[in-house]
C-alpha positions in Angstrom: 171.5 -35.3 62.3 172.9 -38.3 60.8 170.5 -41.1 59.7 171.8 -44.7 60.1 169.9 -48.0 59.8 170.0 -51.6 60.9 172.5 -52.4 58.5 175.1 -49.2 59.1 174.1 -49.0 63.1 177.4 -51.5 64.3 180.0 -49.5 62.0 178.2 -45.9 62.7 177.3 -46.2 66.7 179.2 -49.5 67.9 182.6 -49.3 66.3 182.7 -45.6 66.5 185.7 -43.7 68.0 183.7 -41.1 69.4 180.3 -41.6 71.8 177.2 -41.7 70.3 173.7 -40.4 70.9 171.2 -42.7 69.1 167.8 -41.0 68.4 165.3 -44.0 68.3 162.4 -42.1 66.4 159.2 -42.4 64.4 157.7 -39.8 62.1 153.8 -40.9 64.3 155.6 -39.8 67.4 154.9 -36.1 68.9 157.7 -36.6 71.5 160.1 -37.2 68.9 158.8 -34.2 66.4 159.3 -32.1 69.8 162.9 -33.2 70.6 164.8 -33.0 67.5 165.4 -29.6 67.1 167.2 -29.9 70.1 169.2 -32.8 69.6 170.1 -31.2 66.2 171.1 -27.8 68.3 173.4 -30.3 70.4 174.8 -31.7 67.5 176.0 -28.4 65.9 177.2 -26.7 69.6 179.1 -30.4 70.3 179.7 -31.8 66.6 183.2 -32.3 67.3 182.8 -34.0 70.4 180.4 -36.6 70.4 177.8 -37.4 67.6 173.8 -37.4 67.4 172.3 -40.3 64.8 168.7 -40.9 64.2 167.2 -44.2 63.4 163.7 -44.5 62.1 162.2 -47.4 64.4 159.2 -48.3 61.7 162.0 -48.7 59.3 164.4 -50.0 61.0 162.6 -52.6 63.5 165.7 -54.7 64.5 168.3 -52.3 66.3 165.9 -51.1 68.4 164.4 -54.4 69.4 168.2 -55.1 70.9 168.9 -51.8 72.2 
């Protein structure tokens, strides 16, 4: 899964030319440990499709503030 940030999240997810599935995660988070092998299994089955980023909330505090 691709990692994208507050700075790269309107040219990777916004301006993309195929949909995306943001992950809104954090490394504290058990639900989020739990779900990304799966979103990583979506990602290889459906790659060419549609793709699955990951953003780091702690890191990253802005994006997911808006979204």
């Amino acid at each position: 899964m691709k990692a994208v940030t507050d700075a790269t999240f309107n040219n990777e997810v916004l301006m993309s030319d195929t949909p995306v599935l943001v992950d809104f995660w954090a490394v504290w988070s058990g639900p989020c440990r739990m779900v990304a092998p799966i979103l990583e299994q979506i990602a290889n089955e459906h790659g060419d499709n549609l793709s699955i980023v990951g953003m780091n909330i702690d890191e990253n505090p802005g994006t997911p503030r808006t979204y």
